[in-house]
C-alpha positions as CSV (number, residue, x, y, z in Angstrom):
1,X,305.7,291.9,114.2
2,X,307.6,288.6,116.0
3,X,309.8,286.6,114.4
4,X,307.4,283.9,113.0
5,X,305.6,286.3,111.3
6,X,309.0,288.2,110.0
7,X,310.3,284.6,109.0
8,X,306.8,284.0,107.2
9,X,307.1,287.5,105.5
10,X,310.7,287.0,104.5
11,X,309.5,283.2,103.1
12,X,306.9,284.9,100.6
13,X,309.1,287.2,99.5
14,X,311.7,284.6,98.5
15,X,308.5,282.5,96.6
16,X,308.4,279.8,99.2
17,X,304.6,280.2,99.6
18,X,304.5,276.5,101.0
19,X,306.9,277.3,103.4
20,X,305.3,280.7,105.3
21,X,301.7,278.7,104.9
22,X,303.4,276.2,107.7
23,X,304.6,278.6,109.3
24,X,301.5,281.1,109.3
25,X,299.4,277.7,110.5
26,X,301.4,277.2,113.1
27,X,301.4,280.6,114.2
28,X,297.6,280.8,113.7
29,X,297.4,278.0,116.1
30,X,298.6,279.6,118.8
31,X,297.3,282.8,117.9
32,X,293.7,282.7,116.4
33,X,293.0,286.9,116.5
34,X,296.2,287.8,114.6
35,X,295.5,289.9,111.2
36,X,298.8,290.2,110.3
37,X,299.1,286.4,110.4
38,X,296.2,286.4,108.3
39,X,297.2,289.5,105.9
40,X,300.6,287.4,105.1
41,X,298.1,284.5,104.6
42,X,296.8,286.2,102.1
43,X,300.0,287.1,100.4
44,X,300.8,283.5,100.1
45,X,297.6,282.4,99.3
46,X,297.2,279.6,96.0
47,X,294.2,282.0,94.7
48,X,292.4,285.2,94.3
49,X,289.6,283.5,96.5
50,X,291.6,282.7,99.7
51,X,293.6,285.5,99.5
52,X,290.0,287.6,100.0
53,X,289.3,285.2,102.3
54,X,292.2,285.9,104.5
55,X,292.5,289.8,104.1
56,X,288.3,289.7,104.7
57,X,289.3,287.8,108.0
58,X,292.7,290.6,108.9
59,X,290.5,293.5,108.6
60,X,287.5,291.9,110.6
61,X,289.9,291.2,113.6
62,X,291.2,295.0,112.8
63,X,289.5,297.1,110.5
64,X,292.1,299.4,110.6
65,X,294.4,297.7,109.2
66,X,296.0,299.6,106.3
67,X,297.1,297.1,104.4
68,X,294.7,294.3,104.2
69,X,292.4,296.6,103.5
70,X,294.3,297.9,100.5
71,X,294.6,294.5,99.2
72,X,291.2,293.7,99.9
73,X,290.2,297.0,97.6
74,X,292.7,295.8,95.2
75,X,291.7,293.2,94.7
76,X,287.8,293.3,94.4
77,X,286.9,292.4,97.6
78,X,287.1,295.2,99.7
79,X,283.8,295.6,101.7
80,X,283.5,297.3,104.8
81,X,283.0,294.9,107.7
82,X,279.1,294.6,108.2
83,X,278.7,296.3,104.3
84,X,277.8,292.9,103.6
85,X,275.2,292.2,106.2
86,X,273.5,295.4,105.8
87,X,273.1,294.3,102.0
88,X,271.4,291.1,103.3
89,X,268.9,292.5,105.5
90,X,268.2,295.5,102.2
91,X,267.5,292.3,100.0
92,X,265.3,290.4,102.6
93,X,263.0,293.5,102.9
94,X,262.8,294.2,99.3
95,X,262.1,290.3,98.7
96,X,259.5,290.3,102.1
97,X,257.9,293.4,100.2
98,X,257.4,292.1,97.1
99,X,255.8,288.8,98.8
100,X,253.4,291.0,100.4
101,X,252.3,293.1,96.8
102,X,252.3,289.2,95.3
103,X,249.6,288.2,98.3
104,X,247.4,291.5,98.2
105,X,247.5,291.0,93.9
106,X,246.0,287.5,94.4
107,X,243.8,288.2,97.2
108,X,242.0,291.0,94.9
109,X,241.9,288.6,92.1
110,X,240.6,286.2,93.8
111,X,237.8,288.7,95.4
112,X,237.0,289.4,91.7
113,X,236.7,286.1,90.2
114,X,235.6,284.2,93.3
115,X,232.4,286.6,94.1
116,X,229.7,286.5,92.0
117,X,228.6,289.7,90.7
């Protein structure tokens, strides 16, 4: 860890939140791919939602990165990096299925009530 990231890390554990954000924005600036920057983001973050934002963000630069992804558990966020896309795709088939059933129902109803008998 470098010392901007140490002076961050020593600023959010002294409660000057305000204080390591300007610092971890700076830092960020210049280094865009850092998940520690981002995991002591997240510890300084106002709320629940951007601290899962940032520790989501740490542990998609480096998914093995023990501690965001700890925090990221902790705190209720904690899905594996692509978990979430895989769920996508699971609900676009099941909702591209169903459209299908939906088509064939009214294609057979409208075979019986459309043809005279």
């Amino acid at each position: 860890m470098n010392d901007d990231l140490r002076r961050a890390a020593s600023l959010i554990k002294a409660g000057r939140k305000d204080e390591a954000n300007a610092v971890l924005r700076d830092y960020l600036d210049i280094n865009p791919r850092s998940a520690d920057a981002y995991y002591l983001f997240a510890l300084a973050a106002p709320t629940r939602e951007y601290a899962i934002r940032h520790l989501q963000r740490a542990v998609a630069l480096d998914p093995a990165h023990e501690k965001a992804n700890a925090a990221l558990r902790k705190l209720g966020g904690g899905k594996k990096p692509g978990q979430q896309k895989k769920s996508s795709r699971r609900l676009a088939i099941v909702l591209g299925a169903l459209i299908a059933i939906m088509l064939v129902v009214l294609v057979v109803l409208a075979v019986v009530v459309l043809v005279p008998r």
